[in-house]
C-alpha positions in Angstrom: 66.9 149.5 69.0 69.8 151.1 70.0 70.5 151.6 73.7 72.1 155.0 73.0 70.0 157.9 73.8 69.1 160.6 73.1 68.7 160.0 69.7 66.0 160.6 66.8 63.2 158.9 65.1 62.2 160.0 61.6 59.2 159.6 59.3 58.4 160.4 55.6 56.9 162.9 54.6 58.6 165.7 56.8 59.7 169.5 56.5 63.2 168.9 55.7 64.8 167.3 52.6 63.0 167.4 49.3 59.5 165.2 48.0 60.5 161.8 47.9 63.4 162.4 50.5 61.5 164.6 52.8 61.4 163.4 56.4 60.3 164.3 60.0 62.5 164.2 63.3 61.4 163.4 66.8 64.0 163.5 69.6 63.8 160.6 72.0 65.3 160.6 75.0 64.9 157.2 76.9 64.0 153.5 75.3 60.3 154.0 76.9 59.8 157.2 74.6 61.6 155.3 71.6 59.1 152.4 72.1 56.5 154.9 71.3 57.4 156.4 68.8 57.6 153.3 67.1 54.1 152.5 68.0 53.2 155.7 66.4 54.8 155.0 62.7 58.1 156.5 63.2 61.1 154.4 62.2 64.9 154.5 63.4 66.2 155.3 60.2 65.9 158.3 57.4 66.0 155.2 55.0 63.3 153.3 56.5 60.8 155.5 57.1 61.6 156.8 52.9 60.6 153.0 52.4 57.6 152.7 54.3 56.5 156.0 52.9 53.6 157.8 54.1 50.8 155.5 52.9 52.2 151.8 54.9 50.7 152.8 58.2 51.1 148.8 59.0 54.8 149.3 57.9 54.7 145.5 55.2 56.5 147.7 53.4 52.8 148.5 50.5 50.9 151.5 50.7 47.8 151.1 52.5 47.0 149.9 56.5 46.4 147.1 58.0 43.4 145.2 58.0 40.5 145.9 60.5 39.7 143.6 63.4 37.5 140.6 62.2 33.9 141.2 64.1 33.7 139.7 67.4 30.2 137.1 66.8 28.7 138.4 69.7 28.6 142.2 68.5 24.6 142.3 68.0 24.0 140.6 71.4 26.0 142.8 72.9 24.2 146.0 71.3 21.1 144.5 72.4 22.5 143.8 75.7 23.4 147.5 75.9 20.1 149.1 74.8 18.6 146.6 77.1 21.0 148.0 80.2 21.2 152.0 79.3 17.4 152.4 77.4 19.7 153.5 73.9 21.8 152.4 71.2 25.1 151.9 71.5 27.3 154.1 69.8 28.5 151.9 66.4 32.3 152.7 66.5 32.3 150.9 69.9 34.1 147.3 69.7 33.1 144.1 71.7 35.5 145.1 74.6 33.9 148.9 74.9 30.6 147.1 75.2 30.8 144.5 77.5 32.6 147.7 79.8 29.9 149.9 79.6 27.4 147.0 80.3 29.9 145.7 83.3 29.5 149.5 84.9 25.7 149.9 84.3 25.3 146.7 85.9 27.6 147.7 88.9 26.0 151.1 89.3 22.8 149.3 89.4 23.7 147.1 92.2 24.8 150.0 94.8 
């Protein structure tokens, strides 16, 4: 990363250029904003984002993403333990951290 600023970000595809070439621009103006946009997919260069294209969202340099977050073992018990707390079922989309949050502020709401 480059400590000059401003400066832009780009990522494939984007209005300008043509197919294969096209590309996006984001202006960044600090290393904080730059960090980011990183996060999000964007890459320093024209040429790397035309490399990771618009299907490597984990940026290995292969279409496709990433691979999802093996299952934390206690995922039922915690569902159980959440139904128990709030009288429902969880919703599924929620990961082990999410539960064990909701169940930490039902059980501190309970105890005022």
């Amino acid at each position: 990363m480059s400590d000059e600023f401003p400066k832009h970000l780009y990522k494939h595809p984007g209005p300008y250029g043509l197919a294969q070439k096209s590309y996006a621009v984001l202006g960044v103006a600090d290393a904080e904003e730059e960090k980011a946009g990183l996060a999000k997919g964007w890459s320093l260069t024209m040429e790397d984002a035309w490399a990771a294209g618009p299907l490597d969202h984990d940026k290995d340099g292969k279409k496709g993403g990433s691979k999802s977050p093996a299952p934390a073992e206690d995922l039922a018990d915690l569902r159980a333990e959440y139904e128990k707390a709030h009288g429902k079922k969880p919703f599924n989309g929620w990961d082990a951290d999410e539960l064990k949050a909701k169940i930490a502020a039902k059980a501190e709401e309970a105890g005022k």
